[in-house]
N, C-alpha and C positions, 0 to 999 in steps of 0.2 A: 871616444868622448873627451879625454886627455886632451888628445891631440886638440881638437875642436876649442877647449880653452883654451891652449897656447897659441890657436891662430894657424895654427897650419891644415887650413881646413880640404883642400883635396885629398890630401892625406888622409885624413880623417873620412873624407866621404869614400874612399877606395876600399877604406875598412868595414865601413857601418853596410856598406853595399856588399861585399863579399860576405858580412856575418847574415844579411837578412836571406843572400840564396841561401849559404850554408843552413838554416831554418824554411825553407819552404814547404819543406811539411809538415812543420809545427806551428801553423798561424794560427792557432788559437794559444797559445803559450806564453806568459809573462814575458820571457828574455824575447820572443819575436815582435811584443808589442812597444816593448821599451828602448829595440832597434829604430822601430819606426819612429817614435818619439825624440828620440835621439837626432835620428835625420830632420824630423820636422823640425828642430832646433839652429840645426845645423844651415838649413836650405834659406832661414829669415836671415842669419849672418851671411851667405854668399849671395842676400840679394833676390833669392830664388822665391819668388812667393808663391807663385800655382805651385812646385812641387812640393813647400813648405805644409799650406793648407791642405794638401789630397794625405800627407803622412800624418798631419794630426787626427783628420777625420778616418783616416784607416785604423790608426792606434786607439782611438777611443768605443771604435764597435769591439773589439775584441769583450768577449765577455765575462772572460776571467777574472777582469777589473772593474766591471759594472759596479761596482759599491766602495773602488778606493778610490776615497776623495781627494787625494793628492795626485794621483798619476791623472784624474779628468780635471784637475784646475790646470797642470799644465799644458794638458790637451786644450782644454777652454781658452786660456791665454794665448797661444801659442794662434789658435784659429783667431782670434783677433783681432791679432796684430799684423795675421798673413792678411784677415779681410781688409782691416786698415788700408794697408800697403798698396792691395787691390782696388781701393777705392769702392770696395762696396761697404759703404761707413753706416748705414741703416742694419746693416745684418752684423757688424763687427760689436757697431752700440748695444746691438740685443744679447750679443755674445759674453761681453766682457759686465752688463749687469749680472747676466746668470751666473759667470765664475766670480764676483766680484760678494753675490749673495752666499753662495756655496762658500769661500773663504773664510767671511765672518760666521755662517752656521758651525764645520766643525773648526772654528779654531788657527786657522790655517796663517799665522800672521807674516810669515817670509812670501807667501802667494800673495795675502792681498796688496803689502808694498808694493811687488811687482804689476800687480792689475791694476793698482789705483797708478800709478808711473802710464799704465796704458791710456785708461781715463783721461788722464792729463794731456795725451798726445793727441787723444781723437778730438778734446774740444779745442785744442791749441790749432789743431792742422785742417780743422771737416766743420771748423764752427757752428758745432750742436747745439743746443739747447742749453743755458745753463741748469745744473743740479736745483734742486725744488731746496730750499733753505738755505742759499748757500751763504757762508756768510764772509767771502771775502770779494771785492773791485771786481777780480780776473778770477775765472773759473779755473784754467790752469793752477794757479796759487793753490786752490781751493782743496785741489784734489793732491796735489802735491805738500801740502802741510799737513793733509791729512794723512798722507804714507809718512811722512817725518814722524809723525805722532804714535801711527803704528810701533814706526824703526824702535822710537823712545823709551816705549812699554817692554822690549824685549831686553833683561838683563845680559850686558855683559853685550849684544850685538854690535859691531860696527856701522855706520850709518855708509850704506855704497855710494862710492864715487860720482854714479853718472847719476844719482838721485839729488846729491848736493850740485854737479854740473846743471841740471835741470831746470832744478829753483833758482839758482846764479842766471841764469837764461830766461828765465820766466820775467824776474823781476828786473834784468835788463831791458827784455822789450816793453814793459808796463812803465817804466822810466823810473824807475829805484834802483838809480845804482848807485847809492850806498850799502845796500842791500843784495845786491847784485856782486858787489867787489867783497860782501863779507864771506857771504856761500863761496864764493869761488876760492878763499884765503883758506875754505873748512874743506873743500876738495882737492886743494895743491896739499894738503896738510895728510889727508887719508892719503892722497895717490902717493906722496916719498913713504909715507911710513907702511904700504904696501910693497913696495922695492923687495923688501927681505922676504913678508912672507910668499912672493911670487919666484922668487929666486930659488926656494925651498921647494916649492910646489912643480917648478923645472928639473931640480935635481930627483924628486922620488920619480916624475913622469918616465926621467932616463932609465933611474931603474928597475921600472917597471917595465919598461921596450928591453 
């Protein structure tokens, strides 16, 4: 999974593959579920979306984890974003309401950023319906100011790059770019002054391999 961050993801899947034989007779087992979850992670950044979706939906039957609400939001998510990609946008929208309910029920505010970031994608890309109240022009904005808002409440959290790239983009295509030039000044801002702590996060990777 390491590896996976840093981008060297064949790498990475040679591993997470070798560890799930190495477990084939433990597939009801935490570490064999959280293999698969891993790859399903893994298969949406190589692009891979059937084998992305079939590893969320495999890690989420396990029944070990029926009741942790965090390892089924990122299964939730994760099936999404693979439906998204898929172009089955009717099942991805039913999908990412339920993880997006489950995040605000227990609590979950780093999940629901990430799910409303989804939100944002499927009305931007599959032109949905918009949200019932919504109260900004562009539905995209809408669900995107509302993960900022999330970001905002959590002390001391960084606000992510590609969620500031985002709304910089949003409000480009809506025709605010003033607005558009400001978010991107607060994401070239996050991305240098992540330089160091990804440079750190390279060196432990090493010594950890």
């Amino acid at each position: 999974n390491v590896m996976h961050l840093l981008g060297r993801h064949e790498g990475a899947k040679a591993l997470l593959i070798e560890a799930l034989q190495a477990m084939s007779g433990q597939n009801l087992s935490y570490r064999y579920a959280l293999t698969l979850q891993y790859l399903g992670e893994l298969s949406l950044s190589m692009g891979e979306h059937c084998e992305a979706l079939d590893y969320f939906c495999r890690a989420k039957e396990n029944k070990s984890l029926l009741w942790e609400a965090a390892f089924v939001l990122i299964c939730w998510r994760g099936e999404a974003n693979a439906l998204s990609r898929l172009g089955r946008f009717d099942d991805a929208n039913a999908r990412v309401a339920e993880a997006l309910a489950l995040a605000k029920q227990v609590g979950n505010t780093i999940e629901e950023i990430k799910i409303l970031q989804i939100c944002a994608q499927l009305v931007e890309k599959h032109a949905l319906p918009p949200p019932s109240g919504m109260t900004y022009v562009d539905a995209t904005l809408y669900y995107l100011h509302q993960a900022l808002a999330v970001a905002a409440s959590i002390d001391g959290y960084l606000l992510p790059i590609d969620l500031l790239d985002e709304v910089a983009s949003a409000y480009a295509s809506s025709g605010n770019f003033e607005k558009a030039y400001s978010y991107g000044l607060l994401a070239a801002t996050a991305r240098d002054n992540g330089k160091a702590e990804s440079a750190r996060d390279r060196a432990i990777a090493m010594q950890a391999r």
